[in-house]
Short mmCIF file of the C-alpha atoms (twelve columns), coordinates in Angstrom:
data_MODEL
# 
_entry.id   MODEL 
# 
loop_
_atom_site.group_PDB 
_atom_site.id 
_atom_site.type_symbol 
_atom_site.label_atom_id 
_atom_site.label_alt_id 
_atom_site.label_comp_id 
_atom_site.label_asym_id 
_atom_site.label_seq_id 
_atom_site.Cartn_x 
_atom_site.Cartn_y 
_atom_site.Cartn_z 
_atom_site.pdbx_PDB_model_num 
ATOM 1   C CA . UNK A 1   86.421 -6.669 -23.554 1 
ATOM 2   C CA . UNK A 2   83.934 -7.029 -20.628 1 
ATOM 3   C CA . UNK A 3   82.493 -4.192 -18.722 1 
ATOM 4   C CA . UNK A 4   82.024 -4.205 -15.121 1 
ATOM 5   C CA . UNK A 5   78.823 -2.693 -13.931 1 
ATOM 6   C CA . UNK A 6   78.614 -2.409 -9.524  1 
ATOM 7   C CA . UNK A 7   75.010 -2.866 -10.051 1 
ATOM 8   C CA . UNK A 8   71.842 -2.881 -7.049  1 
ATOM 9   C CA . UNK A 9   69.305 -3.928 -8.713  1 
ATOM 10  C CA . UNK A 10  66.775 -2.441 -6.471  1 
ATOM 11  C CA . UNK A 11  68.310 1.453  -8.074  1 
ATOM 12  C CA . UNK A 12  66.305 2.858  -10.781 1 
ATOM 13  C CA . UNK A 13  69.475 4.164  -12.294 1 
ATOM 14  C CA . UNK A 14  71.190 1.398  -11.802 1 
ATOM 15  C CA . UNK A 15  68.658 -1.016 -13.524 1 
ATOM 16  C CA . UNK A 16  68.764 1.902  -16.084 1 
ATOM 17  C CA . UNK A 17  72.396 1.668  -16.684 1 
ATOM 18  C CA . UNK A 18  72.439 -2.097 -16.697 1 
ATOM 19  C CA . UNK A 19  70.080 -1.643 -19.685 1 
ATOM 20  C CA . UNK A 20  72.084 1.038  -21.885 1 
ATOM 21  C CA . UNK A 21  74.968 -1.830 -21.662 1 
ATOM 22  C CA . UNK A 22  73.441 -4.980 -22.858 1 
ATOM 23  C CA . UNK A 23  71.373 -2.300 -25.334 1 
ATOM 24  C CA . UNK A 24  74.261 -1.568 -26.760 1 
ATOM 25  C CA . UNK A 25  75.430 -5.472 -27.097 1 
ATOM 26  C CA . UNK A 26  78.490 -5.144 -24.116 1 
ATOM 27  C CA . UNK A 27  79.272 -8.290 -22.585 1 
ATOM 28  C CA . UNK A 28  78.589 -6.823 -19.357 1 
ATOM 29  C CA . UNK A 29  79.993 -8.463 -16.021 1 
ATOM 30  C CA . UNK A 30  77.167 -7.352 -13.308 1 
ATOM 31  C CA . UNK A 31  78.638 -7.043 -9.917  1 
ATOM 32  C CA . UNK A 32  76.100 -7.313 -6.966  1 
ATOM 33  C CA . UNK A 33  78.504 -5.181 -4.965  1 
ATOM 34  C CA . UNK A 34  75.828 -5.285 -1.715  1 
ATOM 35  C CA . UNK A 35  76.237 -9.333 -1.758  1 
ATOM 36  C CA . UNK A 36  79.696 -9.428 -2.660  1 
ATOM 37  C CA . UNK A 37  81.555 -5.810 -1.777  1 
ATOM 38  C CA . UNK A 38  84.710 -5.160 -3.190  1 
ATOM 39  C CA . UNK A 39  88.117 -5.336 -0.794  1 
ATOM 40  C CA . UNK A 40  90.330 -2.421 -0.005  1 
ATOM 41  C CA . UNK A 41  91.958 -3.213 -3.445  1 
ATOM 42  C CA . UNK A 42  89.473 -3.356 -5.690  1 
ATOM 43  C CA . UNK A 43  87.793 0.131  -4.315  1 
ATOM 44  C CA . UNK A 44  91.732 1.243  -4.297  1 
ATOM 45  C CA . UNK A 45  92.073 0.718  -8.157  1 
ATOM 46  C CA . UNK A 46  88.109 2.169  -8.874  1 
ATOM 47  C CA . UNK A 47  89.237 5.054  -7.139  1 
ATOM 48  C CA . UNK A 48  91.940 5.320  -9.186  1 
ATOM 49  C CA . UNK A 49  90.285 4.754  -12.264 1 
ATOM 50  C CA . UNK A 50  87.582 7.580  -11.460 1 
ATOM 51  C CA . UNK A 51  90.095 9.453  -10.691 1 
ATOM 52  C CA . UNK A 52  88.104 10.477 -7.798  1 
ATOM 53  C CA . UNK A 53  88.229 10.634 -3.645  1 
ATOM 54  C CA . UNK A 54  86.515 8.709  -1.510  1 
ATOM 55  C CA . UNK A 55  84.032 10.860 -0.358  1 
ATOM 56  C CA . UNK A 56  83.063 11.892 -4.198  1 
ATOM 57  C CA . UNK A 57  81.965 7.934  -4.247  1 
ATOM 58  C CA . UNK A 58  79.941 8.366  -0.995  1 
ATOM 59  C CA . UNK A 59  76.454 8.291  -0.788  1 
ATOM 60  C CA . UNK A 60  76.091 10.560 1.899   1 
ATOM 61  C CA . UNK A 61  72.360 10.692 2.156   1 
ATOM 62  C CA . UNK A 62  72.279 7.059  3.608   1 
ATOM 63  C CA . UNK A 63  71.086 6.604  6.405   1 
ATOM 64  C CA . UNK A 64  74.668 4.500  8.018   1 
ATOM 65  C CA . UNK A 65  76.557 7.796  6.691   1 
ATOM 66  C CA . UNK A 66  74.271 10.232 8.616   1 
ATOM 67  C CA . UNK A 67  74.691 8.200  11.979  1 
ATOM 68  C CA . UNK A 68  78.151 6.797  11.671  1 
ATOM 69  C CA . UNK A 69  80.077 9.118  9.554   1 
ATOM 70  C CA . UNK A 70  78.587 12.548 9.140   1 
ATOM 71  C CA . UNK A 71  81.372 15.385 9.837   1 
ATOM 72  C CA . UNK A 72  83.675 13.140 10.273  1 
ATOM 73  C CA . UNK A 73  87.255 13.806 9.300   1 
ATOM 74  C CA . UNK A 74  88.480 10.273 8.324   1 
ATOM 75  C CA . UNK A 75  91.492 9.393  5.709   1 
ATOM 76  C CA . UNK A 76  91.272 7.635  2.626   1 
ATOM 77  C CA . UNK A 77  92.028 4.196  3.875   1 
ATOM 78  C CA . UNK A 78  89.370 4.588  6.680   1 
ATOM 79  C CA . UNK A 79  86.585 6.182  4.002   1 
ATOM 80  C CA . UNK A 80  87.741 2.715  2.102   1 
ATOM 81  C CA . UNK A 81  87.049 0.448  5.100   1 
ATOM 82  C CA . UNK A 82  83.736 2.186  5.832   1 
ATOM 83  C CA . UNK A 83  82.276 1.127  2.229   1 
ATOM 84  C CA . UNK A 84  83.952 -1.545 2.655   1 
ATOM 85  C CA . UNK A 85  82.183 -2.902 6.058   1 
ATOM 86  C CA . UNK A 86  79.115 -0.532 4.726   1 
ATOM 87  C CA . UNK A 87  78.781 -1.463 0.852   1 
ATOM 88  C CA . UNK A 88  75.115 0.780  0.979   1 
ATOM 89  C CA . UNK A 89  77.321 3.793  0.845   1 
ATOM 90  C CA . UNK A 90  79.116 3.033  -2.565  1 
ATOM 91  C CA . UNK A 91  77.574 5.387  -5.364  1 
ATOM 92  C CA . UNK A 92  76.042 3.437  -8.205  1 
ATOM 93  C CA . UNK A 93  76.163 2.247  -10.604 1 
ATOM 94  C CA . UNK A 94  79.937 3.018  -11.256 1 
ATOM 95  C CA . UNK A 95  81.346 1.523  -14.767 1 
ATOM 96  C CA . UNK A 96  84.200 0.240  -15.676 1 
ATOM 97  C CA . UNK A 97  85.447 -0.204 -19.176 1 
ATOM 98  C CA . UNK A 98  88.882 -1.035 -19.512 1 
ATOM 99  C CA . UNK A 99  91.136 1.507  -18.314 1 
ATOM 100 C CA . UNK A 100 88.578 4.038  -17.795 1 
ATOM 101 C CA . UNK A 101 85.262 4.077  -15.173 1 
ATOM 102 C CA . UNK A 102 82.387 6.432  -14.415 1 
ATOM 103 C CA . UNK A 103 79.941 7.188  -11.975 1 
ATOM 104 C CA . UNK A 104 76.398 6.517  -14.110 1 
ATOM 105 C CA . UNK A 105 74.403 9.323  -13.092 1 
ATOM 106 C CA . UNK A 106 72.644 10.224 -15.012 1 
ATOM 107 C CA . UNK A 107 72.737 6.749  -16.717 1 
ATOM 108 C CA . UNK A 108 73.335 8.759  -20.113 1 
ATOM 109 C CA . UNK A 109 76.990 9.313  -18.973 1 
ATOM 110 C CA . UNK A 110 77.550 5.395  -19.624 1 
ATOM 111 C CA . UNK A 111 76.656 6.277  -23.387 1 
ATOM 112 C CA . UNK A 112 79.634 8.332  -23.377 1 
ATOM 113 C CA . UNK A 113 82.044 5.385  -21.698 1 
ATOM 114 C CA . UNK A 114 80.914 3.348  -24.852 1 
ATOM 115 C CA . UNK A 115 82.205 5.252  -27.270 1 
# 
């Protein structure tokens, strides 16, 4: 089984999390989701998966969110089509294993996926 890892290389925890998964011998797909963002779909089903909202997936301390999008009252499908037009805003890395997906952080969290 592969496991998806939304990875930016240039995020400490990310880097961190990429390393717990080929530690522990995962055949690890590693998707550059700043060069190659996921469609409404794909963020659709993650969402899912994390059982989570957009906004829990949100990094609001970017700078795009504090100009564009801070206290704004926007739906699900438009919180979708900002990281979608804005992929800097997607929390990382998020994991997906499966069926199941987490939010690595702290990176120890993807120890727990694993097992």
């Amino acid at each position: 089984m592969k496991t998806i890892i939304y990875h930016n290389s240039r995020c400490s925890k990310s880097r961190e999390g990429l390393c717990i998964l080929e530690d522990a011998g995962e055949d690890v797909e590693i998707r550059n989701y700043l060069k190659d963002p996921p469609d409404y779909k794909e963020l659709d089903h993650l969402l899912k998966l994390l059982k989570a909202d957009p906004l829990d997936i949100i990094r609001q301390k970017e700078p795009v969110f504090k100009e564009k999008y801070a206290g704004k009252k926007l739906t699900r499908k438009q919180w979708i089509e900002a990281m979608i037009q804005n992929p800097v805003l997607i929390e990382r890395p998020i994991v997906v294993r499966g069926k199941k997906a987490i939010i690595g952080r702290p990176p120890s969290l993807i120890k727990e996926l694993l097992h």
